[in-house]
Backbone as a printed PyTorch tensor [residue, N CA C, xyz], in Angstrom:
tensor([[[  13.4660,  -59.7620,   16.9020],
         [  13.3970,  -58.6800,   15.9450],
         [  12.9620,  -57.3970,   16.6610]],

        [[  13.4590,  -56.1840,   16.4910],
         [  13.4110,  -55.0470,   16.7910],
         [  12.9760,  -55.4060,   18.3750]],

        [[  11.9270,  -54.6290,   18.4810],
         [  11.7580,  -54.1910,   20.1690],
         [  11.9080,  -55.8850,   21.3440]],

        [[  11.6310,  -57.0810,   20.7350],
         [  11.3760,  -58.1390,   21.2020],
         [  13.1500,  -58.5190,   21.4400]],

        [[  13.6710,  -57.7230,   21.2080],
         [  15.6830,  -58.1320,   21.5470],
         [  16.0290,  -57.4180,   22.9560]],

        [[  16.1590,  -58.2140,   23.7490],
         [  15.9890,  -57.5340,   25.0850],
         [  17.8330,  -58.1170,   25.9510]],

        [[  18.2810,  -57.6620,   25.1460],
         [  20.0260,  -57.6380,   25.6180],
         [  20.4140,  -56.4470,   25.6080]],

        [[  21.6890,  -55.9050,   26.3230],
         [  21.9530,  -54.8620,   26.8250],
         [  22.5390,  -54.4440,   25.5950]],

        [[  23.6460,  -55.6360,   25.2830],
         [  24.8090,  -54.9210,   24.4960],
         [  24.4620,  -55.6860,   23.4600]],

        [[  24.7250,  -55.5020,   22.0680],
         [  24.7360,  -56.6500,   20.7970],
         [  25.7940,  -56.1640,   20.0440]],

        [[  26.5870,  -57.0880,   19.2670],
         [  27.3170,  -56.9540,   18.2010],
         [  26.6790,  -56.3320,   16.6580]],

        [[  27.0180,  -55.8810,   16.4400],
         [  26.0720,  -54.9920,   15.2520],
         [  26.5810,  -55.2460,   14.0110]],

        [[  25.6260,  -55.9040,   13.0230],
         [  26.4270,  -55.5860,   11.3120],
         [  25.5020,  -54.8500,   10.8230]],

        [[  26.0390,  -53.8810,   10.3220],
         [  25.2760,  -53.2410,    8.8150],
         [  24.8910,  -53.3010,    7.6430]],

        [[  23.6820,  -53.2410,    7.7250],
         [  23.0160,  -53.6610,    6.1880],
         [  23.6980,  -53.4670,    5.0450]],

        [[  24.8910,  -52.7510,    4.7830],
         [  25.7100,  -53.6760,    3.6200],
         [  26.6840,  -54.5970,    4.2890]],

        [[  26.5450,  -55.2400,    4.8600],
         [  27.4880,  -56.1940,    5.6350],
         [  28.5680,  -55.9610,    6.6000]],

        [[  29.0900,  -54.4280,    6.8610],
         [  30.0940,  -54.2560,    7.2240],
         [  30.2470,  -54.6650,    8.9860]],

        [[  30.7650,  -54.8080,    9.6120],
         [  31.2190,  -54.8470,   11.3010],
         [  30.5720,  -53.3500,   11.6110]],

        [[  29.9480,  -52.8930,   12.4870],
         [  29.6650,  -52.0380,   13.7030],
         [  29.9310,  -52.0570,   15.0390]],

        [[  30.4830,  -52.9580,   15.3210],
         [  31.0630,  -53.3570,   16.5010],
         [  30.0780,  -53.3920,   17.6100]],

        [[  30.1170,  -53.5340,   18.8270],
         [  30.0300,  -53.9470,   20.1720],
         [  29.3060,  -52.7740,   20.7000]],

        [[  28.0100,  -52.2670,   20.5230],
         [  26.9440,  -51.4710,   20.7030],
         [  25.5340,  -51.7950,   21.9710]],

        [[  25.2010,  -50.6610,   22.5710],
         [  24.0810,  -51.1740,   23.2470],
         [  22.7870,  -50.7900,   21.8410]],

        [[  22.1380,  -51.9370,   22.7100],
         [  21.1110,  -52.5070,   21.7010],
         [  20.1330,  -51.3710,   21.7810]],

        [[  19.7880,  -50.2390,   22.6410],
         [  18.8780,  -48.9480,   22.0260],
         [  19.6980,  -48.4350,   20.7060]],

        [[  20.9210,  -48.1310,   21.0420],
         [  21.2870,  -47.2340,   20.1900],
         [  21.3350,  -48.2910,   18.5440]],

        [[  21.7930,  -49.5220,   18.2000],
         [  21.2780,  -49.8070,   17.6340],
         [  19.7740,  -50.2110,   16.9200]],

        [[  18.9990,  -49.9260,   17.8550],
         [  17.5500,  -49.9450,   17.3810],
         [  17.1890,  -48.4490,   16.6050]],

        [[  17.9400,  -47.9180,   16.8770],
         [  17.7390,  -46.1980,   16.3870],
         [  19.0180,  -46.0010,   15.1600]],

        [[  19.7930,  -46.9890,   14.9390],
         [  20.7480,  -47.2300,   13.4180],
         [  19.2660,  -47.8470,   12.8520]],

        [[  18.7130,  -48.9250,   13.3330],
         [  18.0230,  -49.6090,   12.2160],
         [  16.6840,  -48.4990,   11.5880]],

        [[  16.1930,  -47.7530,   12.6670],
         [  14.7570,  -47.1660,   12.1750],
         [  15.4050,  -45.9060,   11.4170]],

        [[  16.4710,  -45.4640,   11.5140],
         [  17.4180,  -44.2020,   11.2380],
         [  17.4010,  -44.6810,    9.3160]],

        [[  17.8950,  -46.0070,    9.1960],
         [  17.6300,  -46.9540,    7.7510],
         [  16.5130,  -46.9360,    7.4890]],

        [[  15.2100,  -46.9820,    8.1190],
         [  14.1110,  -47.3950,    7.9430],
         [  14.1610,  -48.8110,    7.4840]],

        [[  14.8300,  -49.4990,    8.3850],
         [  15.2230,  -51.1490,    8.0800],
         [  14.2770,  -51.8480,    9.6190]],

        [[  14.6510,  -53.2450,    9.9070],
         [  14.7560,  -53.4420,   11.3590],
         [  16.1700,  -54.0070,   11.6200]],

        [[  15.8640,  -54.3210,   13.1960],
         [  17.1350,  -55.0820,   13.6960],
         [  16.3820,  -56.4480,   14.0640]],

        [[  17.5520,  -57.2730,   13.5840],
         [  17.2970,  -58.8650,   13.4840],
         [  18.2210,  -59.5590,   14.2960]],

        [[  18.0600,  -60.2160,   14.9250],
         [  18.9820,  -61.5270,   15.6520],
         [  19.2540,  -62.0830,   15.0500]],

        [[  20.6340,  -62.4210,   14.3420],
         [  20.9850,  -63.7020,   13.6500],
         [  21.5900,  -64.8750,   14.6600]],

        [[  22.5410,  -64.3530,   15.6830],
         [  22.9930,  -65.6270,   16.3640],
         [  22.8590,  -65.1540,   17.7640]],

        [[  22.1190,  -65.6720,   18.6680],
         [  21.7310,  -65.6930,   20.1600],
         [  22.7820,  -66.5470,   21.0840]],

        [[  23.7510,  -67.4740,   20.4630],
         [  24.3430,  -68.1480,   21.3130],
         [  25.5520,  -67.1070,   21.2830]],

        [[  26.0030,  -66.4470,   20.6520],
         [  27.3580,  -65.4780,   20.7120],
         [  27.3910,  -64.3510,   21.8710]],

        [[  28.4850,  -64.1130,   22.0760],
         [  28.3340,  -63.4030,   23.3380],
         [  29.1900,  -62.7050,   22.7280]],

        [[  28.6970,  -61.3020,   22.7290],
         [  27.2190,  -60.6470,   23.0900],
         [  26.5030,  -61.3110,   21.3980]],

        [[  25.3720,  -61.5730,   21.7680],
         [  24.7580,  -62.0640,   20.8060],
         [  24.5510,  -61.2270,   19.3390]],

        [[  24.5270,  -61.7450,   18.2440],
         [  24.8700,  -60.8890,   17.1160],
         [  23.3590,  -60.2310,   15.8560]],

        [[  23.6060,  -59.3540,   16.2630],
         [  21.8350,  -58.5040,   15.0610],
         [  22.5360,  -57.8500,   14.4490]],

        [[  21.5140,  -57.9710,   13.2520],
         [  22.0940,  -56.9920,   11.6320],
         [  20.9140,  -56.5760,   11.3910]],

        [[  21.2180,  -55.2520,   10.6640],
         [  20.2400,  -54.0210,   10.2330],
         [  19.9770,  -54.5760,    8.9380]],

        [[  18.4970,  -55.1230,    8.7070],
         [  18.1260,  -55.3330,    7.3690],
         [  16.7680,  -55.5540,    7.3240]],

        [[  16.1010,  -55.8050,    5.4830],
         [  14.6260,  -55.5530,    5.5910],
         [  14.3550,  -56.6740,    6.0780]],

        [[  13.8860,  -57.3230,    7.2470],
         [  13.4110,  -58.5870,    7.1040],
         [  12.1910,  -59.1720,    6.5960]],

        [[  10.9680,  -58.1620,    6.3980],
         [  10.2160,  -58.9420,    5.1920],
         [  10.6160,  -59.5150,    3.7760]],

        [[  11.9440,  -58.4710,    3.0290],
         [  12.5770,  -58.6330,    1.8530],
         [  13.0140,  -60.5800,    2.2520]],

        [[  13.6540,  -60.1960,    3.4490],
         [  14.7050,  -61.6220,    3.7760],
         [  13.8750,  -62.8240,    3.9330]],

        [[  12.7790,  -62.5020,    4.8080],
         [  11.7150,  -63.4520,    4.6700],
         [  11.4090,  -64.4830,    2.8990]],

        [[  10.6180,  -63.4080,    2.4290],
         [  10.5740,  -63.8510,    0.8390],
         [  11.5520,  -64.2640,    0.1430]],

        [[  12.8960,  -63.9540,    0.3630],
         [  14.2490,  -64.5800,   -0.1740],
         [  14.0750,  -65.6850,    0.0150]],

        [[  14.0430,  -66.2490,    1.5130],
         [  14.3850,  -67.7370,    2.1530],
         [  12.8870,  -68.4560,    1.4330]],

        [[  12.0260,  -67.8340,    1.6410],
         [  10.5710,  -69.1530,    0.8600],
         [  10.8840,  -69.1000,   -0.6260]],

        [[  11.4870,  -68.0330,   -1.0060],
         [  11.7430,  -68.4590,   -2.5060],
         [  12.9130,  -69.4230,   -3.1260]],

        [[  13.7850,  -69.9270,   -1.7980],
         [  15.0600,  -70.5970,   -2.0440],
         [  14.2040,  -71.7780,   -1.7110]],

        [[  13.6040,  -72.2730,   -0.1670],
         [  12.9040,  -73.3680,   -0.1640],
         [  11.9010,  -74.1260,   -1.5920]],

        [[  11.2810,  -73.0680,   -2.1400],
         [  10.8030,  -73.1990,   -3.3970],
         [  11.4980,  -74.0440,   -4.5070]],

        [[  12.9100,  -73.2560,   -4.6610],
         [  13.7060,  -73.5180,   -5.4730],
         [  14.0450,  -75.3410,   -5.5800]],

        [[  14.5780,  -75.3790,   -3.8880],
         [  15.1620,  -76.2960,   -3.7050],
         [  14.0550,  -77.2240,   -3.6390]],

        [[  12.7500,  -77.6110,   -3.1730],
         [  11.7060,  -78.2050,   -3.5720],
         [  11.8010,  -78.8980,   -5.1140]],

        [[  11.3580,  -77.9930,   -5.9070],
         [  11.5630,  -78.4020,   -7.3400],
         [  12.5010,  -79.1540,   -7.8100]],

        [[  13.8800,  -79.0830,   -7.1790],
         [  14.6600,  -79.4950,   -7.5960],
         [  15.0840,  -81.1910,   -6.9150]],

        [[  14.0800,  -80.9030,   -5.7730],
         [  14.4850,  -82.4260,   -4.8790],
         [  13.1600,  -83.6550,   -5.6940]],

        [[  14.0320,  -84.7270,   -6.0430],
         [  12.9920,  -85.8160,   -6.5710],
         [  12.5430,  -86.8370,   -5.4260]],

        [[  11.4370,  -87.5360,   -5.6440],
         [  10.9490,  -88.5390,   -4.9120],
         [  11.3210,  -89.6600,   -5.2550]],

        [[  11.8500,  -90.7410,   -4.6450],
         [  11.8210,  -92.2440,   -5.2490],
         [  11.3040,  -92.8290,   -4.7160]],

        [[  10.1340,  -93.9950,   -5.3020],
         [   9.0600,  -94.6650,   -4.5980],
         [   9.7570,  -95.8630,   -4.9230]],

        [[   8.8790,  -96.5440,   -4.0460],
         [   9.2480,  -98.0140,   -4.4320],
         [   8.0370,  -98.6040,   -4.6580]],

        [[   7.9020,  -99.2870,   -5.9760],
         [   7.1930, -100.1200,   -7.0340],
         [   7.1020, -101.3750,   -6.3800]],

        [[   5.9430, -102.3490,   -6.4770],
         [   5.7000, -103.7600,   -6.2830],
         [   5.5530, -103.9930,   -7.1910]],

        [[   5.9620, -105.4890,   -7.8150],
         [   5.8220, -106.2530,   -8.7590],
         [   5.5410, -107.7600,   -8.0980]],

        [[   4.4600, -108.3940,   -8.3100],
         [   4.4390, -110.0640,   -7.9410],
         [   4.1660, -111.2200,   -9.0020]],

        [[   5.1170, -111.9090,   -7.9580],
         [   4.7560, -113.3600,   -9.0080],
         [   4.2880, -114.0280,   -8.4650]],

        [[   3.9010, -115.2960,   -8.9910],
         [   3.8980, -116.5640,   -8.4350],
         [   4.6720, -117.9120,   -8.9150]],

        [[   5.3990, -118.9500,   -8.3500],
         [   6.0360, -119.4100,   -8.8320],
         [   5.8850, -120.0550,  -10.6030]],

        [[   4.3230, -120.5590,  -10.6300],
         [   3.9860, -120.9270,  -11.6430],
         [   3.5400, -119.8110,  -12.9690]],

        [[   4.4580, -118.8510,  -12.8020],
         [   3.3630, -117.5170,  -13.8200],
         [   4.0430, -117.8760,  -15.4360]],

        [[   3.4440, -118.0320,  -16.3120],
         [   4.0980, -118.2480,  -17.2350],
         [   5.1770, -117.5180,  -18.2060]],

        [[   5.4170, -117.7810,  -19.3980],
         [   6.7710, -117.5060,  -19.6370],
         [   5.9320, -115.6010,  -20.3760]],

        [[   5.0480, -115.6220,  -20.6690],
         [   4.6510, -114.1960,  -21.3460],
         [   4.7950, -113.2830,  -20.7350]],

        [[   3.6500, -113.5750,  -19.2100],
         [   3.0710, -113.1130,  -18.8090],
         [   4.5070, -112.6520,  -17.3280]],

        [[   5.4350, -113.1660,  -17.4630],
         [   6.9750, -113.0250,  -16.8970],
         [   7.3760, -111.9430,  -17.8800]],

        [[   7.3610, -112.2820,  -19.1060],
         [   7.4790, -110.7400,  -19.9300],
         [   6.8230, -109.5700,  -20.1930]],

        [[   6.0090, -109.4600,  -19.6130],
         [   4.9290, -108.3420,  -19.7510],
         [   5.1150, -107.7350,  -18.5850]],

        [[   5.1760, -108.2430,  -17.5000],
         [   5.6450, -108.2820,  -16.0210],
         [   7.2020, -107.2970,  -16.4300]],

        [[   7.9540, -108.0810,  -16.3200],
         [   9.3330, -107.7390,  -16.7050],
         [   9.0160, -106.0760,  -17.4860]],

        [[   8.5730, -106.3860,  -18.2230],
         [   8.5830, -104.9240,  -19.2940],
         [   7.4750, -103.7060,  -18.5910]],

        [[   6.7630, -104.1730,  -17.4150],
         [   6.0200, -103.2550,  -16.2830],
         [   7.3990, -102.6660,  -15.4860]],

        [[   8.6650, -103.7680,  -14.9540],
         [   9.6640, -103.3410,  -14.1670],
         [  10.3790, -101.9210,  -14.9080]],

        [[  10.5990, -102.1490,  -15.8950],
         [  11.3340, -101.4810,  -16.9400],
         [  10.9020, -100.3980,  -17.3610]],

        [[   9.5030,  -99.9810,  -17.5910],
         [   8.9240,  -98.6330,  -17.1820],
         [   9.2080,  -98.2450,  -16.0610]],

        [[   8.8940,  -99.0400,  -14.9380],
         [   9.2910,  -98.1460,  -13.7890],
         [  10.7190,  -97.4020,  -13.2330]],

        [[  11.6080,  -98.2660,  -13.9220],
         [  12.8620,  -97.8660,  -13.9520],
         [  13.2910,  -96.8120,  -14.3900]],

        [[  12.1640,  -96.4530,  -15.7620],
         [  13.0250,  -95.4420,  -16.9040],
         [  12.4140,  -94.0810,  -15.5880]],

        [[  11.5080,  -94.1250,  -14.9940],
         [  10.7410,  -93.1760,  -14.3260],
         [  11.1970,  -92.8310,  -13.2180]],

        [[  12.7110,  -93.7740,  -12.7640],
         [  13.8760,  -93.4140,  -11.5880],
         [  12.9700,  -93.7850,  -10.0810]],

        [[  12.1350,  -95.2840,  -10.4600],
         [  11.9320,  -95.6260,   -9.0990],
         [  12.1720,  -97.0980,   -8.7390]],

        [[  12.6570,  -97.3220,   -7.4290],
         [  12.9730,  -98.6050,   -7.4240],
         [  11.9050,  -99.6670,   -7.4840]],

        [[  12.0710, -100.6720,   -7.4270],
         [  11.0700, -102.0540,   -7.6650],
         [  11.3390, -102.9520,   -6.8150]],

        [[  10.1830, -103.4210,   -5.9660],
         [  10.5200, -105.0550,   -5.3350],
         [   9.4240, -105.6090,   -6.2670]],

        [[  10.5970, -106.7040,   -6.4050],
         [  10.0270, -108.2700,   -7.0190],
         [   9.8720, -109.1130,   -5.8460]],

        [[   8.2130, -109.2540,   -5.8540],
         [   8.0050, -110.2820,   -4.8520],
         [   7.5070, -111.5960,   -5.5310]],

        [[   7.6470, -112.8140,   -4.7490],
         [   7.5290, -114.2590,   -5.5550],
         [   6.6760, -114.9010,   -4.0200]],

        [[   5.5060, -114.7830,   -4.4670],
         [   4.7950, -115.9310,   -3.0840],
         [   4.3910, -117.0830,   -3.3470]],

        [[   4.5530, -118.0790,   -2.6710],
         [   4.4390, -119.4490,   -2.6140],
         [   3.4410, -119.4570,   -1.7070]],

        [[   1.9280, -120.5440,   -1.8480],
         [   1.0920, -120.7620,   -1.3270],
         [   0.9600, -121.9030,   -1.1030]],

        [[   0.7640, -122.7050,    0.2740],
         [   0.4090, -123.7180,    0.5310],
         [   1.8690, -124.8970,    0.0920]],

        [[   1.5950, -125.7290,   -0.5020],
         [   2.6250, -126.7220,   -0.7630],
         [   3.6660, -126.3110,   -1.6430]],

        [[   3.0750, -125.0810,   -2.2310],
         [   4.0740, -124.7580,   -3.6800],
         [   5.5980, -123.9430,   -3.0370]],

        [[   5.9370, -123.8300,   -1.3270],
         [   6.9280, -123.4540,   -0.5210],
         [   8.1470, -124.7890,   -0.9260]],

        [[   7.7550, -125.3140,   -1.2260],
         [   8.7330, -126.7610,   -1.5820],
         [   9.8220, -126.2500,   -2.6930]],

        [[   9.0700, -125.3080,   -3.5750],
         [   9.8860, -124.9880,   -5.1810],
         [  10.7460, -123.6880,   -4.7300]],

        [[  10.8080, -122.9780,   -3.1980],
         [  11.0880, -121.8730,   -3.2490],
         [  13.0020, -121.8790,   -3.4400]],

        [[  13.1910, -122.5990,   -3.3050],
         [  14.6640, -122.8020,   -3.4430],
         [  15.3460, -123.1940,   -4.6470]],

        [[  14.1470, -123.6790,   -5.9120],
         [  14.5330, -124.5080,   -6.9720],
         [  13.6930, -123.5900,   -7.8750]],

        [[  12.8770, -123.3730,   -8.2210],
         [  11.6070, -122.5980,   -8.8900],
         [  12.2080, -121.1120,   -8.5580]],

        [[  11.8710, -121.1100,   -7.9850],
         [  11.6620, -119.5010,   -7.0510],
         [  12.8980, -118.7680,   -7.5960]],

        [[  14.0030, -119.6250,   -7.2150],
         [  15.1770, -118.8110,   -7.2570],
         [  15.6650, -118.8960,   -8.6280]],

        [[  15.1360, -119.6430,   -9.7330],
         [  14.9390, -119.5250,  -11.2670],
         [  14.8940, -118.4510,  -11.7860]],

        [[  13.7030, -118.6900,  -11.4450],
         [  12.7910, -117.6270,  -12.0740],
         [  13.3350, -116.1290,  -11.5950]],

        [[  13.7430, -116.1560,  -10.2930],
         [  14.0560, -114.2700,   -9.7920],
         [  15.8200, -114.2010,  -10.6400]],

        [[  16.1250, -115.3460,  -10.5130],
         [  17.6400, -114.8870,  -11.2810],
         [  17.3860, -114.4580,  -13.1570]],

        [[  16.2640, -115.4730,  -13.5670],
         [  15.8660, -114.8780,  -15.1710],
         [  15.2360, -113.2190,  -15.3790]],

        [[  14.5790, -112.7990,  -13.8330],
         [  14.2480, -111.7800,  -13.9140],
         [  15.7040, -110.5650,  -13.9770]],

        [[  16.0070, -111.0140,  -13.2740],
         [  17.6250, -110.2690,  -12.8440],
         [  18.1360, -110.0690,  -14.1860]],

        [[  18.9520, -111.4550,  -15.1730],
         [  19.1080, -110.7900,  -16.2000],
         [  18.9200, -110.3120,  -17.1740]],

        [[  17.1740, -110.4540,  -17.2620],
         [  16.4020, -109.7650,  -17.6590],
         [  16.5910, -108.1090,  -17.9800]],

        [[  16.6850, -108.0930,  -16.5070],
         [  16.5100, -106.3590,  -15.7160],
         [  18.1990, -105.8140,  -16.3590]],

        [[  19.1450, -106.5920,  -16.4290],
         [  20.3340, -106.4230,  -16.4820],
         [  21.3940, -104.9330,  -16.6490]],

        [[  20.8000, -104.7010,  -18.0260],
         [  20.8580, -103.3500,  -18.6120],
         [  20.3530, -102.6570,  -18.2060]],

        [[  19.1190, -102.2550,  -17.2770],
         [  18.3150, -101.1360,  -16.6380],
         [  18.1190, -100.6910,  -15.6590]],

        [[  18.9840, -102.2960,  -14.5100],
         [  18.6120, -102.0200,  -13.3960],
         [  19.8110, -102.8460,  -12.7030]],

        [[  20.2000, -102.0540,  -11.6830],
         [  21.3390, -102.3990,  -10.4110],
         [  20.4390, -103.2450,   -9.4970]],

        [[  21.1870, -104.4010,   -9.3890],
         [  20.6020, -105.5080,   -7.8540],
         [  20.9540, -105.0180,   -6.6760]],

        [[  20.0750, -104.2220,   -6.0520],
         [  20.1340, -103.6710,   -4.7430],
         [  19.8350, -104.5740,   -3.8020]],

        [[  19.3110, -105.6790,   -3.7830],
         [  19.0490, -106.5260,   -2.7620],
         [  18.9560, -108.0010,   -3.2380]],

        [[  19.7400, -108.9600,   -3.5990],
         [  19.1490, -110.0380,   -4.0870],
         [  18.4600, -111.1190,   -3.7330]],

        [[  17.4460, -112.3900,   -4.1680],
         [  16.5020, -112.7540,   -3.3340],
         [  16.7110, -113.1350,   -2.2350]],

        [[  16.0670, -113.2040,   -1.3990],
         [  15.8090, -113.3020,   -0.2570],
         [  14.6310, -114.1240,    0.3690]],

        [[  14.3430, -115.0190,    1.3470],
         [  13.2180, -115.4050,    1.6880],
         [  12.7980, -114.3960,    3.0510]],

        [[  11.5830, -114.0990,    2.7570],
         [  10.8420, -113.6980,    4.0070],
         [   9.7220, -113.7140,    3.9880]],

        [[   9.5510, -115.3040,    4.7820],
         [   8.4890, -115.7860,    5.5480],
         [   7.7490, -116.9450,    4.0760]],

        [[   6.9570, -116.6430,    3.5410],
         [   6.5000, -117.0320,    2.3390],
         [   6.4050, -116.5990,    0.9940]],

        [[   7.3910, -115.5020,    1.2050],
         [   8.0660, -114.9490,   -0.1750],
         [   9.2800, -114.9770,   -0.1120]],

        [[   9.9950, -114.9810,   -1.6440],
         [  10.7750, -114.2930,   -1.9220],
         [  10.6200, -113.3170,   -2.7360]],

        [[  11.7870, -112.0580,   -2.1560],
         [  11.6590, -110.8080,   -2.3310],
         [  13.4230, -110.5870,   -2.9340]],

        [[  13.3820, -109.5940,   -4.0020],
         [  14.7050, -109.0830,   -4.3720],
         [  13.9580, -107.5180,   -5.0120]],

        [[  14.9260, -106.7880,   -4.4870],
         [  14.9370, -105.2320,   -5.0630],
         [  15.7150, -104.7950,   -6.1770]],

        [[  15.5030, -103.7450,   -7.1910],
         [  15.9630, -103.0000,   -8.2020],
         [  15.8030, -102.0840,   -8.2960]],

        [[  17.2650, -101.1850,   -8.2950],
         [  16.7080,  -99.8230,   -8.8420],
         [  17.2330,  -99.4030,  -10.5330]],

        [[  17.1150,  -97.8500,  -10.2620],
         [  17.8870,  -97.8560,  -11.8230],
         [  18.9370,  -97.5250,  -11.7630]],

        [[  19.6590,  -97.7710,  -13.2680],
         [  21.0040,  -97.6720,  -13.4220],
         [  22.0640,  -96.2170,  -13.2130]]])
């Protein structure tokens, strides 16, 4: 910006956008203060590299007010835990279930985890995989199977997001 542009020659645009063509860079420093603007570097790899006459504090505040914008507008999606255990009963699978289903309406995904402790690894293939498929069509209407169960290690794990 202004005095810190230390090239001979620069390509010049004018603060209403127009071409100025192929200028040494004093005499454009004396277009910009002549505006009572500065001169800005927009592209350094161009040969001769390219500055435009404009306010750059104005331009500054433009760009944090677009980052702003676009902030607000970008959402987060977390991902939710939910656990079972093979033996959890049939309610308390619905109360569970209807915890998934809030989280859904709130546009975040869910792992359903199912851990087996000690001997109860025996049911994970028969039990286990019951129970995560009743959850599934459970979830049916609310939620897309992004990952279906799976063993890893002493769980099984299946993911959901929303629809």
């Amino acid at each position: 910006m202004n005095e810190h542009i230390r090239y001979p020659k620069v390509r010049l645009i004018g603060s209403d956008g127009s071409q100025l063509g192929v200028v040494p860079t004093e005499e454009a420093k004396e277009k910009a203060f002549e505006e009572g603007l500065d001169l800005v570097e927009v592209s350094a790899n161009a040969d001769p590299p390219v500055c435009r006459i404009m306010n750059y504090d104005k331009f500054r505040y433009e760009q944090k007010k677009k980052q702003q914008e676009a902030k607000k507008k970008q959402t987060v999606v977390e991902t939710k835990e939910i656990k079972f255990r093979p033996k959890t009963e049939e309610h308390d699978m619905n109360f569970k279930i209807k915890n998934i289903k809030k989280f859904l309406a709130a546009k975040n995904k869910v792992k359903i985890t199912m851990r087996f402790r000690g001997r109860e690894i025996v049911y994970a293939q028969t039990l286990g995989l019951e129970a995560m498929n009743s959850i599934a069509e459970a979830l049916q209407e609310d939620a897309i199977l992004l990952q279906p169960p799976k063993m890893e290690g002493r769980q099984l794990v299946m993911f959901v997001g929303p629809k």
